[in-house]
DSSP file (Angstrom, degrees, kcal/mol; ACC not computed):
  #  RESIDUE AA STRUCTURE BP1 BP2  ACC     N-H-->O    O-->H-N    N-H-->O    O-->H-N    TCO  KAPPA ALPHA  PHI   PSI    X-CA   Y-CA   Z-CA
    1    1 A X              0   0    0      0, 0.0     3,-0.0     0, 0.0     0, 0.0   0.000 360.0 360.0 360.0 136.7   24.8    9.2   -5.8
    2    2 A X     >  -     0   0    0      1,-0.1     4,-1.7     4,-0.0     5,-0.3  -0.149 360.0-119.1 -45.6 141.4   27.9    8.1   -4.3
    3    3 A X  H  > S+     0   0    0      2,-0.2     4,-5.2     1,-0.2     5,-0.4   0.994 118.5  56.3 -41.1 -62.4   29.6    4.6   -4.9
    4    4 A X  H  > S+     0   0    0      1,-0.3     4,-2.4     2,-0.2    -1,-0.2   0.838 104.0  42.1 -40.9 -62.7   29.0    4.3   -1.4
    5    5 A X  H  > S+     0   0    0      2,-0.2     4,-1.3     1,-0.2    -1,-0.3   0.653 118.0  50.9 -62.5 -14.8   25.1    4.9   -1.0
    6    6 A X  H  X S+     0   0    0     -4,-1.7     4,-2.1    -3,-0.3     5,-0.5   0.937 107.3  51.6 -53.7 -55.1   24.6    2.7   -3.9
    7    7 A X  H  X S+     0   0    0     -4,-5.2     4,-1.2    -5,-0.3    -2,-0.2   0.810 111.6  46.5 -21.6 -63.4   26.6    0.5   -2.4
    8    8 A X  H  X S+     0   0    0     -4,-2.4     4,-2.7    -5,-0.4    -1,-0.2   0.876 106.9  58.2 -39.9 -58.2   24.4    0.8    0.8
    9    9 A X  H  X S+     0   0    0     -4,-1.3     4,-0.6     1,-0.2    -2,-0.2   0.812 108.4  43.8 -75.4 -30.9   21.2    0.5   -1.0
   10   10 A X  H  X S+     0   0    0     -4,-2.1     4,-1.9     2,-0.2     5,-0.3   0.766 110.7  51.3 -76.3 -36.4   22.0   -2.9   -2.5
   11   11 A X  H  X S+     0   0    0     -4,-1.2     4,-1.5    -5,-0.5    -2,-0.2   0.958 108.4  56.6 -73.2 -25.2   23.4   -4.6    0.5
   12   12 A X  H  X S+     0   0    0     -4,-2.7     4,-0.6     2,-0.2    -1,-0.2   0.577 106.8  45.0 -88.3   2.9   20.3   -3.4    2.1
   13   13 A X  H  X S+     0   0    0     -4,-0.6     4,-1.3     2,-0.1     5,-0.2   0.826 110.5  63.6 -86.6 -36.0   17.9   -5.3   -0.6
   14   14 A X  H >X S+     0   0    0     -4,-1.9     4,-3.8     2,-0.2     3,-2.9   0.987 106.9  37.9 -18.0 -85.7   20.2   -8.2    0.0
   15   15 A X  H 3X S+     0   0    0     -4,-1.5     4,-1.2     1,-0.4    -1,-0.2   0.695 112.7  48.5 -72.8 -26.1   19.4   -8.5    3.1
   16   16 A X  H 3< S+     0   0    0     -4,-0.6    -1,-0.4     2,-0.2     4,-0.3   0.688 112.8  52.0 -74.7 -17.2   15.9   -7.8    3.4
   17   17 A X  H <X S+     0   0    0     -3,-2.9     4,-0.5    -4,-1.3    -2,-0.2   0.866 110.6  49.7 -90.5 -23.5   15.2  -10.3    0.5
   18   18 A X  H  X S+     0   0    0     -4,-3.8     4,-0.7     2,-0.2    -3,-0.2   0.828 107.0  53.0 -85.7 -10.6   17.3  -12.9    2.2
   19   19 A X  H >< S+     0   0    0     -4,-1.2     3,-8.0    -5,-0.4     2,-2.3   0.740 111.1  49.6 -46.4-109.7   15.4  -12.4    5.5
   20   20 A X  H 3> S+     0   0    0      1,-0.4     4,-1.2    -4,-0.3    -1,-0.2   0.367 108.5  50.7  -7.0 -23.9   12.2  -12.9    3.4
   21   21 A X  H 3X S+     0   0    0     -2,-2.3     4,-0.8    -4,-0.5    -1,-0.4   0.629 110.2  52.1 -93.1 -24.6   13.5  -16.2    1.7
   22   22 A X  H << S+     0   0    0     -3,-8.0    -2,-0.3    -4,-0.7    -1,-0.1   0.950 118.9  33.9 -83.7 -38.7   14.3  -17.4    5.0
   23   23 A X  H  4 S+     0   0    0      1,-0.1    -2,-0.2    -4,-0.1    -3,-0.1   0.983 135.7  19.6 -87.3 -53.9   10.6  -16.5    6.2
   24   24 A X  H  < S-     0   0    0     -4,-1.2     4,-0.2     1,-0.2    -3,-0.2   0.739 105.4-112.5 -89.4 -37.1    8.5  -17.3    2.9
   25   25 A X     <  -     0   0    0     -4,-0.8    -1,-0.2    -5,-0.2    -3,-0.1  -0.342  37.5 -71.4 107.2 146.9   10.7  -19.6    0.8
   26   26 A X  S >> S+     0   0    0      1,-0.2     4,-3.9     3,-0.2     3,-1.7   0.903 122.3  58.0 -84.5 -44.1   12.5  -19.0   -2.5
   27   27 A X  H 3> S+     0   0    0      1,-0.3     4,-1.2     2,-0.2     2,-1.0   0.946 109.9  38.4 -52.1 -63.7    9.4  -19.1   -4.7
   28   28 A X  H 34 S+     0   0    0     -4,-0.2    -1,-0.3     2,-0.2    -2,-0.1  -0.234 113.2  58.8 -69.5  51.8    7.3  -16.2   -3.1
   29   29 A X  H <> S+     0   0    0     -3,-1.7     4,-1.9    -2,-1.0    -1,-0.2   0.268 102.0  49.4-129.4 -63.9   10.2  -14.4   -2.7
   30   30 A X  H  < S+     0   0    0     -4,-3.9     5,-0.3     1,-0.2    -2,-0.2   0.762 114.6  45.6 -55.0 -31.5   11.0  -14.4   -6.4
   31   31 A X  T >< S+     0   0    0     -4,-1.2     3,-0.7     3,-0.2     4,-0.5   0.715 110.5  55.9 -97.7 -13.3    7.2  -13.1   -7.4
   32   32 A X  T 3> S+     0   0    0      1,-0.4     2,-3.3    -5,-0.2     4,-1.6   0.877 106.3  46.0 -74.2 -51.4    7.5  -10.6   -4.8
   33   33 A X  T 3< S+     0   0    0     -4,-1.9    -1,-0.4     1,-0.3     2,-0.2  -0.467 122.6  40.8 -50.7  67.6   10.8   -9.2   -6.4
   34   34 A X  T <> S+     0   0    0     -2,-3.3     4,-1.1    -3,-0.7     3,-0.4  -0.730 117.1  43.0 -82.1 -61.9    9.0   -9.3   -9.9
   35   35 A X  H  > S+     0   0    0     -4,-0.5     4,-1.9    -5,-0.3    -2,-0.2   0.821 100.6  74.5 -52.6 -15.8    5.7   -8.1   -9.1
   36   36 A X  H  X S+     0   0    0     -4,-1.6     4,-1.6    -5,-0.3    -1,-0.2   0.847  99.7  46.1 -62.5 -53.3    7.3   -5.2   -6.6
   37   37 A X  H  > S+     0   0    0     -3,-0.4     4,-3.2     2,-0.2    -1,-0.2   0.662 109.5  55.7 -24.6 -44.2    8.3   -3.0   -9.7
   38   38 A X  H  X S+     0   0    0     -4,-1.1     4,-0.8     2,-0.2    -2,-0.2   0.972 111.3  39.3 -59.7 -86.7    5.1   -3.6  -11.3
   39   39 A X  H  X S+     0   0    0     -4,-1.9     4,-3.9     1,-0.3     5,-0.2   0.701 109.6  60.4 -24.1 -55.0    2.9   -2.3   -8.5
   40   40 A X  H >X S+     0   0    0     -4,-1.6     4,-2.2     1,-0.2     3,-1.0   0.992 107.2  45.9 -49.1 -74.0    5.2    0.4   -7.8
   41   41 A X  H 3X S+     0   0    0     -4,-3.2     4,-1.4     1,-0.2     3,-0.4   0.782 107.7  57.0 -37.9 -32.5    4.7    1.7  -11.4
   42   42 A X  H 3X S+     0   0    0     -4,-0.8     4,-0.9     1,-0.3    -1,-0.2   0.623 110.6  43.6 -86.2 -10.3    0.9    1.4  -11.4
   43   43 A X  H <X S+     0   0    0     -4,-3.9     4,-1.3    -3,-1.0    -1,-0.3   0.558 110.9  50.7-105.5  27.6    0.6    3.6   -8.4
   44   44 A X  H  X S+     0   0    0     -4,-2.2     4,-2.2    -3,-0.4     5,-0.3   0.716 113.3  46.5 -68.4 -36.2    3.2    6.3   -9.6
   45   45 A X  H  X S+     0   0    0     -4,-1.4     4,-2.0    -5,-0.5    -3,-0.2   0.930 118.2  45.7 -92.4 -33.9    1.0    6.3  -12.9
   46   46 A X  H  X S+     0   0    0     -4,-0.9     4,-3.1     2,-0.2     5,-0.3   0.991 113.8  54.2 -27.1 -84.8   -2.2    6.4   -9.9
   47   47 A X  H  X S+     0   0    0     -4,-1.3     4,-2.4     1,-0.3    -2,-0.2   0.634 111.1  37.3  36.0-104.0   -0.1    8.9   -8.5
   48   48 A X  H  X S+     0   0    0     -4,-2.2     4,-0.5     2,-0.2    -1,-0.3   0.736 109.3  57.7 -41.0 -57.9    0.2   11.0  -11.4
   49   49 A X  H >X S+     0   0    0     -4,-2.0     4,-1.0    -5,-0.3     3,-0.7   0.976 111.9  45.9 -56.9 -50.2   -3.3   10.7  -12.9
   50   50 A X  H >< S+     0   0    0     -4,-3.1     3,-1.0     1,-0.3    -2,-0.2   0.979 111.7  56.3 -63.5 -48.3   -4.7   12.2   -9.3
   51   51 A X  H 3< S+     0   0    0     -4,-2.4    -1,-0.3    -5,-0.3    -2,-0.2   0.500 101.4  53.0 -61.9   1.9   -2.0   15.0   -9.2
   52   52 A X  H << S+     0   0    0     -3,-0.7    -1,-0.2    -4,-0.5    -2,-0.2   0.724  91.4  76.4-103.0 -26.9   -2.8   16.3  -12.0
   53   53 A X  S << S-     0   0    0     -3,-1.0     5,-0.1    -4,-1.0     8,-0.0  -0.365  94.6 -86.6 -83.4 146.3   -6.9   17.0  -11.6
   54   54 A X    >   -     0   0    0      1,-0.1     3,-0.6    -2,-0.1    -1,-0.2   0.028  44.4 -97.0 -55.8 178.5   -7.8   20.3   -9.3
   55   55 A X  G >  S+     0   0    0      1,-0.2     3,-2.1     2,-0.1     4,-0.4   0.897 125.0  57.1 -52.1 -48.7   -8.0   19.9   -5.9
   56   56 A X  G 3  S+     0   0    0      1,-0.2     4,-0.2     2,-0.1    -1,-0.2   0.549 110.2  47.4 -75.7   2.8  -11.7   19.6   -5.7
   57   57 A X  G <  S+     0   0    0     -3,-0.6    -1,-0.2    -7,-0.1     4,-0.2  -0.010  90.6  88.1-121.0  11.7  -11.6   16.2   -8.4
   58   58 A X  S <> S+     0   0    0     -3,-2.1     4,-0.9     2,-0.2     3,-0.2   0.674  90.2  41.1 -86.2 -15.7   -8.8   14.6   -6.4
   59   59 A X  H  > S+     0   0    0     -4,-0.4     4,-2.6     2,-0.2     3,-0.1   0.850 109.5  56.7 -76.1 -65.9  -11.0   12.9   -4.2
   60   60 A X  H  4 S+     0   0    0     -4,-0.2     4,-0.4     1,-0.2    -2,-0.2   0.574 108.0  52.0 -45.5 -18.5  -13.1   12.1   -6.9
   61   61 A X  H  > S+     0   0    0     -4,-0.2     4,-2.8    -3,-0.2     6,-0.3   0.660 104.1  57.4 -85.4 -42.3   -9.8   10.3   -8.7
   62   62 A X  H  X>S+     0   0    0     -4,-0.9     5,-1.2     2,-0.2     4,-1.1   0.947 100.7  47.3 -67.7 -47.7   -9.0    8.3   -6.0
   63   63 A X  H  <5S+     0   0    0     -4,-2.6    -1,-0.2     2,-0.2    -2,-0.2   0.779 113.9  52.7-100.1  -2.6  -11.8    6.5   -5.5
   64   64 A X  H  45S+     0   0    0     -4,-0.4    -2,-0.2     1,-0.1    -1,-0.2   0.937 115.7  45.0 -60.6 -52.0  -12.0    5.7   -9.8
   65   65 A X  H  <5S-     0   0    0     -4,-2.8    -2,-0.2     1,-0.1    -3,-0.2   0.566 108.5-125.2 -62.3  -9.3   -8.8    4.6   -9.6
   66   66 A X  T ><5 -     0   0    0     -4,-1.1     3,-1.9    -5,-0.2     4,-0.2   0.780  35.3-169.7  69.3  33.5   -8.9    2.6   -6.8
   67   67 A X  T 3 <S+     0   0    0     -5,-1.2     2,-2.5     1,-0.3     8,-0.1   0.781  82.5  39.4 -29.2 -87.2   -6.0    4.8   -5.5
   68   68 A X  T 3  S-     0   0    0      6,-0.4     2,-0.7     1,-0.2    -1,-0.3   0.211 108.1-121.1 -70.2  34.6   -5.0    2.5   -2.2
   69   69 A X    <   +     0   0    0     -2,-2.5     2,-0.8    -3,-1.9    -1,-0.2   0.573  53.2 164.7  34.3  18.1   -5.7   -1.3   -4.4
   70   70 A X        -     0   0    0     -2,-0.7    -1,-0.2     3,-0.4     6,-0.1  -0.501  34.1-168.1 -35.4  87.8   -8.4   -2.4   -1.8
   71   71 A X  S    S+     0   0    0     -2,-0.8    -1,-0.1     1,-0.1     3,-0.1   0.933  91.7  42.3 -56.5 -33.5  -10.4   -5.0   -3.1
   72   72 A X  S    S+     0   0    0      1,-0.2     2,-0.5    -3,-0.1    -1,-0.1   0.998 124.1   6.4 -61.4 -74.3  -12.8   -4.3   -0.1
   73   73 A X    >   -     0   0    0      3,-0.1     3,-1.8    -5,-0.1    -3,-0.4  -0.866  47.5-143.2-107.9 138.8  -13.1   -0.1    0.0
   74   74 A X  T 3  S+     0   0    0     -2,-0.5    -6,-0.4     1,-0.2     3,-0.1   0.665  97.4  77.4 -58.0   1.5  -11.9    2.5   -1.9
   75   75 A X  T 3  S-     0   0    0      1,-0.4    -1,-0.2    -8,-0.1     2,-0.2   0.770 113.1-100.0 -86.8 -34.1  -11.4    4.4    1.3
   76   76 A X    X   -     0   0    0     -3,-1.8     3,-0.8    -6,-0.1    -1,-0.4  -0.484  50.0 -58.0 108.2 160.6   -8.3    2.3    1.8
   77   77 A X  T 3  S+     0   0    0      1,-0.3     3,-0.4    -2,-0.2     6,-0.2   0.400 128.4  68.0 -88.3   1.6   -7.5   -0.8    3.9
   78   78 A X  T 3  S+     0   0    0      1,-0.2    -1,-0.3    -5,-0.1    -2,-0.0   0.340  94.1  56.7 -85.7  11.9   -8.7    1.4    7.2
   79   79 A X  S <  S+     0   0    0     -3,-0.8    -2,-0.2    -6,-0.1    -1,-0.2   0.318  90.2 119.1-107.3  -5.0  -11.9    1.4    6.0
   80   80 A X  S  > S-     0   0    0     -3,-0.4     4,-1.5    -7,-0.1     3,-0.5  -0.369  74.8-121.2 -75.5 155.3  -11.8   -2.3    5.9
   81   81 A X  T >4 S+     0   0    0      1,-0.2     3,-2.2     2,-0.2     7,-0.2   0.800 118.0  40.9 -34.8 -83.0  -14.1   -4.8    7.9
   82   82 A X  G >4 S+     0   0    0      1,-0.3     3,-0.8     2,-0.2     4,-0.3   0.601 117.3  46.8 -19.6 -53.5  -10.9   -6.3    9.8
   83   83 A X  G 34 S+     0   0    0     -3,-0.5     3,-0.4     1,-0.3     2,-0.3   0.919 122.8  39.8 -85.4 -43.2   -9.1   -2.7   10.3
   84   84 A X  G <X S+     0   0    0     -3,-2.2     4,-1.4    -4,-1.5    -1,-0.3  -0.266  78.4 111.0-107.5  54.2  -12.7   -1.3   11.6
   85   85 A X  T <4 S+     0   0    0     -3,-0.8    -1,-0.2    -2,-0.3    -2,-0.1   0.856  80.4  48.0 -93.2 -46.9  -14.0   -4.4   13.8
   86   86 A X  T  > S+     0   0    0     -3,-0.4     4,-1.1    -4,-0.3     3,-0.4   0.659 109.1  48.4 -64.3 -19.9  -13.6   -2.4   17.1
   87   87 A X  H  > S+     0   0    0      1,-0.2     4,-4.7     2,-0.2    -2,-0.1   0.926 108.7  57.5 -84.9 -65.7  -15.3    0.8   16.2
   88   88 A X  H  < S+     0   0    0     -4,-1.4    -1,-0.2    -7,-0.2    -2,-0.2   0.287 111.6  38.6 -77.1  37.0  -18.1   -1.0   14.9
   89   89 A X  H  4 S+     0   0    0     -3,-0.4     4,-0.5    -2,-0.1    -1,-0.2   0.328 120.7  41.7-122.7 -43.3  -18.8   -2.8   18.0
   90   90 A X  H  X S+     0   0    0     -4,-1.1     4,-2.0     2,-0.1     3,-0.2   0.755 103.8  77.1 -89.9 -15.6  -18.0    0.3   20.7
   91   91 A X  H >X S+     0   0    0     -4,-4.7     3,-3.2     1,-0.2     4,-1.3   0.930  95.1  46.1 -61.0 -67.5  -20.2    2.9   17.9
   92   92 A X  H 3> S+     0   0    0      1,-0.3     4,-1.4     2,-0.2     3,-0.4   0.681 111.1  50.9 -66.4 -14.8  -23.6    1.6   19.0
   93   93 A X  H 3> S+     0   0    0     -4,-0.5     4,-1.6    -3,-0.2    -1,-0.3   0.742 119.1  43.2 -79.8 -28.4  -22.7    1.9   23.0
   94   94 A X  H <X S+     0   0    0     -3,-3.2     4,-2.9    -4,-2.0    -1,-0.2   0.684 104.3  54.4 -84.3  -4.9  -21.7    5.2   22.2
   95   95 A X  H  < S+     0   0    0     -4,-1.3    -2,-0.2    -3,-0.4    -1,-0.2   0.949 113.7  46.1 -87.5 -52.1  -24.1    6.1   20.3
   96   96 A X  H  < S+     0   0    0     -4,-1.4    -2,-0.2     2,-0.2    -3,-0.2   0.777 108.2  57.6 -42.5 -58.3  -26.5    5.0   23.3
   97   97 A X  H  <        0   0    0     -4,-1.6    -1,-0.2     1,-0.1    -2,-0.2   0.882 360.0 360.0 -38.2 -62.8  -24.5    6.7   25.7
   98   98 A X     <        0   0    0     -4,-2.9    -2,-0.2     0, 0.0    -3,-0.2   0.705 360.0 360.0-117.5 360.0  -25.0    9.8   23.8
């Protein structure tokens, strides 16, 4: 990497972190910037674990690992009540329909 895009890549965490202390406040600002590293590693090592298994046991990996950290579904946070509130409201009219 260049001086330059290094360069880049730190004035732009700068400035997104000082947005974010202006919106959140110093404290949660500081755990995200610890905990962000963390997370990161434990899905690279997610990641990893799934890529490694055949195709036909990658499915099967994800939803033992909890692949997308959804406390609600393993499916991932579109599978969630909230994210599917509209669907399950217009399925029975369609359902009716057809």
């Amino acid at each position: 990497m260049a001086f330059n895009e290094i360069s880049f890549f730190f004035r732009n965490i700068l400035k997104k972190n000082y947005i974010r202390y202006k919106k959140i406040g110093l404290i949660y600002t500081a755990c995200r910037l610890i905990k962000f590293p963390i997370v990161r590693l434990i899905y690279l090592h997610k990641k990893k674990k799934i890529f490694q298994t055949n195709k036909g046991n990658r499915f099967n990996k994800i939803y033992e690992l909890n692949f997308w950290n959804n406390n609600e579904s393993v499916s991932g946070s579109g599978s969630s009540l909230k994210n599917t509130r509209k669907i399950r409201t217009l399925l029975p009219k369609i359902i009716r329909k057809y």
